[in-house]
C-alpha positions in Angstrom: 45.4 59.3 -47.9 48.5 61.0 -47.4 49.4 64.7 -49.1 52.2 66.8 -49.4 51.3 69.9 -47.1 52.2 72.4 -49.7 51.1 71.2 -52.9 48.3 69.2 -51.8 49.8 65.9 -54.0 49.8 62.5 -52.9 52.9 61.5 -51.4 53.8 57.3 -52.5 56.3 55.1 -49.9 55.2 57.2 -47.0 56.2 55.1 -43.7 53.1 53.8 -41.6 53.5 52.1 -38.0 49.8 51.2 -36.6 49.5 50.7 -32.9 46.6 49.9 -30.8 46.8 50.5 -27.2 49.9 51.3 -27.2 51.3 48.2 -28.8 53.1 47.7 -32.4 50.2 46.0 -34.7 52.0 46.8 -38.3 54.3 48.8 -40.8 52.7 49.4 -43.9 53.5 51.9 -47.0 51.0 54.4 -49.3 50.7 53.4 -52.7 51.5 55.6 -55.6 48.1 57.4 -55.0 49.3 58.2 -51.6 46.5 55.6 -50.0 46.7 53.2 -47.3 44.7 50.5 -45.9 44.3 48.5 -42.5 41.1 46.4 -41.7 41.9 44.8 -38.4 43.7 45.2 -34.9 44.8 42.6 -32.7 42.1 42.9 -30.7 39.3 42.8 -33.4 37.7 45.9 -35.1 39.8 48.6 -36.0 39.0 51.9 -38.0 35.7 50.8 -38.8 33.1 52.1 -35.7 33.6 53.6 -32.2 35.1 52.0 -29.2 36.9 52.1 -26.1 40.5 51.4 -27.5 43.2 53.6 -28.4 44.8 53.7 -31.6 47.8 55.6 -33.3 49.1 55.6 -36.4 52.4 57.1 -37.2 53.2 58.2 -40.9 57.4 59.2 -41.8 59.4 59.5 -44.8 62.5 60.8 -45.9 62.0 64.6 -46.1 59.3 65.7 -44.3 58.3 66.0 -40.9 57.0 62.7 -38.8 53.2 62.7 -37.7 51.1 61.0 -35.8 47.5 60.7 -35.3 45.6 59.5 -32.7 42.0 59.1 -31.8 39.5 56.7 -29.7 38.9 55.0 -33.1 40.0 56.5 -36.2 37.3 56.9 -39.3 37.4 54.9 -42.3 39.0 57.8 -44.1 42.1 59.7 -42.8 43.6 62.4 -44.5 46.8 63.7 -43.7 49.0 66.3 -44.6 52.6 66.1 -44.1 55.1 68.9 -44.3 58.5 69.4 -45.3 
């Protein structure tokens, strides 16, 4: 889920690249809830257990400041919070 920093609101049409190991998987958008879904990665399981590959995830729109998170293998619930 994505929020707006300062109000704590969802944020709709945020911008959301995926990237596993370094390599461009897929653009995707929030909904009007400010949620997001991806099941698989190229290379099989992806935000769904623990593993040896590296994943990022970068989240932009218009307006607020571009973030990125990365972890070994994300949860199957991310919350961020982007600000303005």
């Amino acid at each position: 889920m994505v929020l707006d920093d300062s109000t704590g609101k969802p944020i709709d049409s945020v911008k959301i690249n995926f990237f596993e190991e370094g390599d461009f998987i897929k653009t995707d958008y929030t909904d009007s809830t400010g949620v997001f879904s991806f099941s698989a990665g190229s290379k099989g399981v992806f935000m769904t257990k623990k593993c040896e590959r590296e994943f990022m995830i970068n989240f932009s729109k218009r307006g607020y400041i571009e973030q990125d998170f990365n972890d070994d293998a994300p949860s199957t619930r991310i919350e961020v919070r982007l600000k303005k």
